[in-house]
N, C-alpha and C positions, 0 to 999 in steps of 0.2 A: 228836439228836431224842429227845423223851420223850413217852410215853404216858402221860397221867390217862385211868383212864375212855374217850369217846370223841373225847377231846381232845389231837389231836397237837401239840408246839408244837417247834419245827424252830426253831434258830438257829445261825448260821455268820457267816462272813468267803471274800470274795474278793478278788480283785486281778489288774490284769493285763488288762484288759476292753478291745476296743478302744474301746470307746464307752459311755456311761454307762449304768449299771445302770436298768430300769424298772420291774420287778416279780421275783419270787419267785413259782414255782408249783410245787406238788407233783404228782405224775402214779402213776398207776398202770397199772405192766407185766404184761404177759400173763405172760413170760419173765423174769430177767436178759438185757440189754443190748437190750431193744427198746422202743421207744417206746408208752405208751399213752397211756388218757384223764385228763383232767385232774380230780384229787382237789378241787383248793382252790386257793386265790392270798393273796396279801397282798405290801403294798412293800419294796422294799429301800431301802438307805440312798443310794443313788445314787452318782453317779462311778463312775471304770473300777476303785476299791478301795474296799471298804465290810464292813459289816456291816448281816445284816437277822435278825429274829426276828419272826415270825408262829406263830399257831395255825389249824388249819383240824379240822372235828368229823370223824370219822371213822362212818362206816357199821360194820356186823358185818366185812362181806365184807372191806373194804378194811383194818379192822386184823388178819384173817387173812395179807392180802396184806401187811402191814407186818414179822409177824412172821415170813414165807417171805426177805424182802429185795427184796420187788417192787415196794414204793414209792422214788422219787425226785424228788429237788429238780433245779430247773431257773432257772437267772439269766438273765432275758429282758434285754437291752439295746437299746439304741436304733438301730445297727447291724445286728444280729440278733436278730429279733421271733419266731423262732422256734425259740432259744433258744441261748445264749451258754457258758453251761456246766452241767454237768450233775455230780448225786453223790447215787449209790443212799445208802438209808436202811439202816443193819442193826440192828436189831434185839439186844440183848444173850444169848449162847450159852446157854442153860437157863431164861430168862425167862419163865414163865407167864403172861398176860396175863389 
């Protein structure tokens, strides 16, 4: 994941899925390891192995939250709509935003 400005733009690869990829959504956590509300969306490449790259604009708050490591990507599939896998966002060690 890289930050312009308020412009996060998140790109990866998974594989392994038991059911084809739907969407890509980012979320922001209260904590590490709990679930919160949803930052943004955009598609993924589909099938149970892909690659997706989206951007979604970020708020004040939420690129505060980015650079704690409280945002996370999440692979919605078709199987599981409420989400297939998951992988916090961190931020680089000393980075000033």
């Amino acid at each position: 994941a890289t930050l312009a400005g308020t412009t996060l733009t998140v790109e990866g690869t998974y594989r392994g899925l038991r059911s084809a990829a739907t969407s890509v959504r980012v979320y922001e956590s209260p904590k590490p390891g709990l679930r919160g509300p949803l930052v943004g969306e955009f598609a993924s490449g589909g099938g149970t192995t892909g690659t997706f790259k989206g951007t979604v604009t970020l708020t004040g708050e939420q690129i505060a939250a980015f650079t704690k490591g409280l945002l996370y990507v999440q692979v919605q599939s078709e199987q599981a709509p409420e989400g297939n896998l998951w992988g916090w966002l961190l931020a680089p060690k000393g980075r000033r935003w």
